[in-house]
N, C-alpha and C positions, 0 to 999 in steps of 0.2 A: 575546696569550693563548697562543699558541703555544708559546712558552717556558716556562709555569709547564704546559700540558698534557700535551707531549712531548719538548722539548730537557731539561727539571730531570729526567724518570725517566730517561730514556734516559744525560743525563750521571750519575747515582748507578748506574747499572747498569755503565757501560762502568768508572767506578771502580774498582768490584769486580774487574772483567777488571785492570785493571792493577795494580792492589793482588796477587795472585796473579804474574803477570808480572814485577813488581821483586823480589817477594820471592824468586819460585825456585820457589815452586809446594811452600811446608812447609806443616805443619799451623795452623800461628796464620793465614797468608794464606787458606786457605779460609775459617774459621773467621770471618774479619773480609769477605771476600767473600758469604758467606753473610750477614752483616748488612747485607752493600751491598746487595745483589739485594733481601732482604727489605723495605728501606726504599725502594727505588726503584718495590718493585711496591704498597707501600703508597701512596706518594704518587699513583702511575698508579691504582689504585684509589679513594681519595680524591677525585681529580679525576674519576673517570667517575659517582662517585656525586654529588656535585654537580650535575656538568652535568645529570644525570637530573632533578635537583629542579629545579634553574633551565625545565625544558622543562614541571613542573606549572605553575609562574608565568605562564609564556608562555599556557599554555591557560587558566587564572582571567584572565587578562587580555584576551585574547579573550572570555571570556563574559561576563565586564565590561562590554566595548565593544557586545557585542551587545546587551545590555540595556539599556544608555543609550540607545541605537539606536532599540530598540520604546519605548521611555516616550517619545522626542521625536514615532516615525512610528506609533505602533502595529503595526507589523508586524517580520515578523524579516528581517537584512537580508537573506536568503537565498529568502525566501518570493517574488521576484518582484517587477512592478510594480503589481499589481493592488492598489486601494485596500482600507481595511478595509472591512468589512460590517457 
């Protein structure tokens, strides 16, 4: 996962840098560098909004497991060992 979250923006960013570099540093080379960076920092964006949603899943899943928890012991699993009342 590393790869689609850091190596793909970073390798579309360093493109840019070199896109400007072969060419000589004219105006179409910024111009097309400017659509690297922009695309690079979109995918790097894209992927941190992701991962953001994938961490709500994480916590409905958790509260999931919680409550399957209290319907088997009645209690929450956090609540202790003390039986219910």
């Amino acid at each position: 996962m590393t790869i689609v979250r850091v190596w793909i923006p970073v390798a579309i960013l360093v493109a840019g840098v070199v896109l400007v570099i072969v060419r000589g540093g004219d105006e179409t080379s910024f111009e097309g560098a400017a659509a690297l960076w922009g695309a690079g920092l979109s995918v790097a964006l894209l992927n941190w909004l992701h991962r953001m949603g994938v961490t709500g899943d994480r916590a409905r899943d958790d509260e999931d497991r919680a409550r399957a928890y209290f319907d088997r012991h009645g209690r929450w699993p956090d609540d202790g060992h003390l039986p219910p009342s």
